[in-house]
FIKOLLUM-725964 format. One line per field, with one value per residue (C-alpha): residue number from 1; y, z, x. Coordinates in Angstrom, 1 decimal. Each point is the difference from the previous one (the first is absolute). Layout:
// residues N
pos NUM;... $
Y Y;... $
Z Z;... $
X X;... $
This chain:
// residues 74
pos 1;2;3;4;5;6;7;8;9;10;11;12;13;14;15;16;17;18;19;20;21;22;23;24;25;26;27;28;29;30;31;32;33;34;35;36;37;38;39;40;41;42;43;44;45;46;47;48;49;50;51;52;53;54;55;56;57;58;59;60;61;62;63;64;65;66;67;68;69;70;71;72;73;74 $
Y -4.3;1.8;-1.0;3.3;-0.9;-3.5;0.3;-1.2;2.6;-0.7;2.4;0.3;1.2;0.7;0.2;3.5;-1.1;2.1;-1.7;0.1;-1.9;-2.6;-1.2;-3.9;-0.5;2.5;-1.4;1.9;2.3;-1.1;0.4;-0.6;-2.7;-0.9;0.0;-0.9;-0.7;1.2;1.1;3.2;2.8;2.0;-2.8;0.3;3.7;-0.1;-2.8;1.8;3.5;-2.1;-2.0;1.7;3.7;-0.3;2.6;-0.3;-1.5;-2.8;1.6;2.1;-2.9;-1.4;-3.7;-2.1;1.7;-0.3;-1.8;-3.0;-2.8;1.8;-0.6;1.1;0.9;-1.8 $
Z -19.3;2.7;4.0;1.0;-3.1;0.7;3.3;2.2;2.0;2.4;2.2;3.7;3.0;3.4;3.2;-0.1;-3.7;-2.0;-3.2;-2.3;-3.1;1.0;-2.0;1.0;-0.1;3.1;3.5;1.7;2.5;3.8;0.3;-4.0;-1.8;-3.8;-1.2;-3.8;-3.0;-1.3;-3.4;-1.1;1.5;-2.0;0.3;3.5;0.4;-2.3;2.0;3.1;-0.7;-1.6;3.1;2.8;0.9;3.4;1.5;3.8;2.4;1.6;3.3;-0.7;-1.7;2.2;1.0;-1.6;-3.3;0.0;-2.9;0.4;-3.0;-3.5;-2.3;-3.6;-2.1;-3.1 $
X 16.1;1.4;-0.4;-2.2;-2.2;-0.7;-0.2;-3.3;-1.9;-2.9;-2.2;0.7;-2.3;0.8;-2.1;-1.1;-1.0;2.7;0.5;3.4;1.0;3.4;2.4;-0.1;3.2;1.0;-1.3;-3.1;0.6;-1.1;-4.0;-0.6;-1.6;-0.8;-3.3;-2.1;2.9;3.1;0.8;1.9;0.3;-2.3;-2.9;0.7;-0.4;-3.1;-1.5;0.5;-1.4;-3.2;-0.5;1.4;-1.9;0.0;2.1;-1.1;2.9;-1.4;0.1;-2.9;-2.5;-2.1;1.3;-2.4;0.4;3.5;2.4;0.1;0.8;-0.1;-2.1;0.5;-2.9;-0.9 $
């Protein structure tokens, strides 16, 4: 098996709450973080789109309703 087909992904979120699938392997940029699993990068993606909808940068949620720890649905 080649590297970029075993290699672990894992979903990403910064403080205005953009969200990006991250090949573990390559360090986060400044002001990232990892949330929930990793797996492929496909799971990842899929995972993403079916729990992340919320497109509003975090500047214009109201603070208590802002991100805070994830929480993946069951």
């Amino acid at each position: 098996m080649s590297k970029v087909k075993s290699a672990l992904y894992a979903i990403v979120v910064n403080d205005e709450h953009h969200f990006s699938v991250w090949p573990t392997q390559r360090r986060l940029p400044p002001g990232w973080r990892y949330i929930g699993p990793t797996g492929t990068q496909a799971e990842m993606q899929e995972l993403m789109e079916r729990q992340f909808v919320e497109t509003t940068p975090a500047m214009h949620i109201a603070p208590e309703t802002r991100f805070g720890d994830s929480h993946f649905a069951d």
